[in-house]
C-alpha positions in Angstrom: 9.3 30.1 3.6 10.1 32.9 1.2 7.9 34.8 -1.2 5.8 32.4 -2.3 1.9 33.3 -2.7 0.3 32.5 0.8 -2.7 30.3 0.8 -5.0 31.0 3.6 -6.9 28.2 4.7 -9.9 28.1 7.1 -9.5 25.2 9.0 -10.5 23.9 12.9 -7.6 22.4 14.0 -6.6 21.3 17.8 -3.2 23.7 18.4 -1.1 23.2 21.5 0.6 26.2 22.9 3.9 25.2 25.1 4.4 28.2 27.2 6.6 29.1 30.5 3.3 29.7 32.0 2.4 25.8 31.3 -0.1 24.5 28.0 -2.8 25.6 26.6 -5.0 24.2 23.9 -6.7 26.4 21.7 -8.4 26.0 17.9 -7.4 27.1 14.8 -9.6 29.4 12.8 -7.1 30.0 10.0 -3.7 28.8 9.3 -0.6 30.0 6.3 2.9 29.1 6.1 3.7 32.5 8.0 0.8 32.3 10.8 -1.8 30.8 12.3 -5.7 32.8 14.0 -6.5 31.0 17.1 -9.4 30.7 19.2 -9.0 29.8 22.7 -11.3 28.9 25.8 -8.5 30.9 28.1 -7.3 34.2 28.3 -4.2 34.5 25.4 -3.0 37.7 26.2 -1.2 36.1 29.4 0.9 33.7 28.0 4.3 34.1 26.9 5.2 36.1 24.0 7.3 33.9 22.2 7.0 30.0 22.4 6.3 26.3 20.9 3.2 25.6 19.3 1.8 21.9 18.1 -0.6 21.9 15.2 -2.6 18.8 15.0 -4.4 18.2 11.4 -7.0 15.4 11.0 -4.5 13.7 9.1 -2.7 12.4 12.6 0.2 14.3 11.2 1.4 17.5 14.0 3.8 20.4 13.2 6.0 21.9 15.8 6.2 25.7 15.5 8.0 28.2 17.3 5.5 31.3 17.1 5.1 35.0 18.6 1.7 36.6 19.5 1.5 39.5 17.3 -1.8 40.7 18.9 -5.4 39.3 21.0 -8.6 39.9 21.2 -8.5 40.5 25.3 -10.8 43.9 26.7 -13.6 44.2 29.1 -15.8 42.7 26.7 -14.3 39.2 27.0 -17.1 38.2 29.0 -19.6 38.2 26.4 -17.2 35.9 24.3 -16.9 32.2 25.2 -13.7 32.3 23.4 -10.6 34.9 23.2 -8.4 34.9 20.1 -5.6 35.7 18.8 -3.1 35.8 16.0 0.1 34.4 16.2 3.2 34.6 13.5 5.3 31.7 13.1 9.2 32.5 13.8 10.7 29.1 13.1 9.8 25.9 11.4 11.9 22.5 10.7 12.4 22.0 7.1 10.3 18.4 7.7 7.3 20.8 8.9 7.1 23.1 7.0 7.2 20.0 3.9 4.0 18.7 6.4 2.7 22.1 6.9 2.8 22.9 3.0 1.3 19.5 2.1 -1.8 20.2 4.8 -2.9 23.0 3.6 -2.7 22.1 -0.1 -4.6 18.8 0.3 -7.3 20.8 2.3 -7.2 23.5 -0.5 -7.9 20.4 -2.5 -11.2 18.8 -0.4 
């Protein structure tokens, strides 16, 4: 993924995260070819550091990510929010998505 410009989209996109702890679905709020913000219904600060993550576009096309949280929105305040979030940095990608992760967010740049 090199040095290429980043493109930061704003998309909503259903993300499953595969953790020890079990799944959890969350939302994306923004995505890049380096990382991904995420809204979730549950807590993220609990899960597992490091683990898989499914992007599913609108498009019917999915990406499987291995990712690391880098940081969460979790404090006593979290009870005002319906949603926590958090932002997560992509540590490995297949060749054949990344190619689908590239194409996704330059057709949406396109819409």
């Amino acid at each position: 993924m090199g040095n290429e410009k980043q493109t930061k989209i704003s998309v909503r996109w259903p993300i499953t995260i595969i953790s020890d702890q079990g799944t959890l679905e969350a939302e994306s709020r923004n995505i890049t070819l380096r990382g991904i913000f995420v809204n979730s219904p549950k807590e993220l600060r609990g899960i597992s550091r490091i683990f898989q993550m499914i992007v599913h576009s609108p498009k019917k096309k999915s990406v499987l990510i291995r990712a690391k949280l880098a940081w969460a929105n979790c404090d006593e305040k979290r009870q005002s929010r319906a949603l926590s979030g958090g932002s997560f940095f992509f540590l490995k990608v297949a060749k054949d998505d990344q190619d689908v992760l590239k194409e996704l967010i330059s057709d949406h740049q396109l819409e």
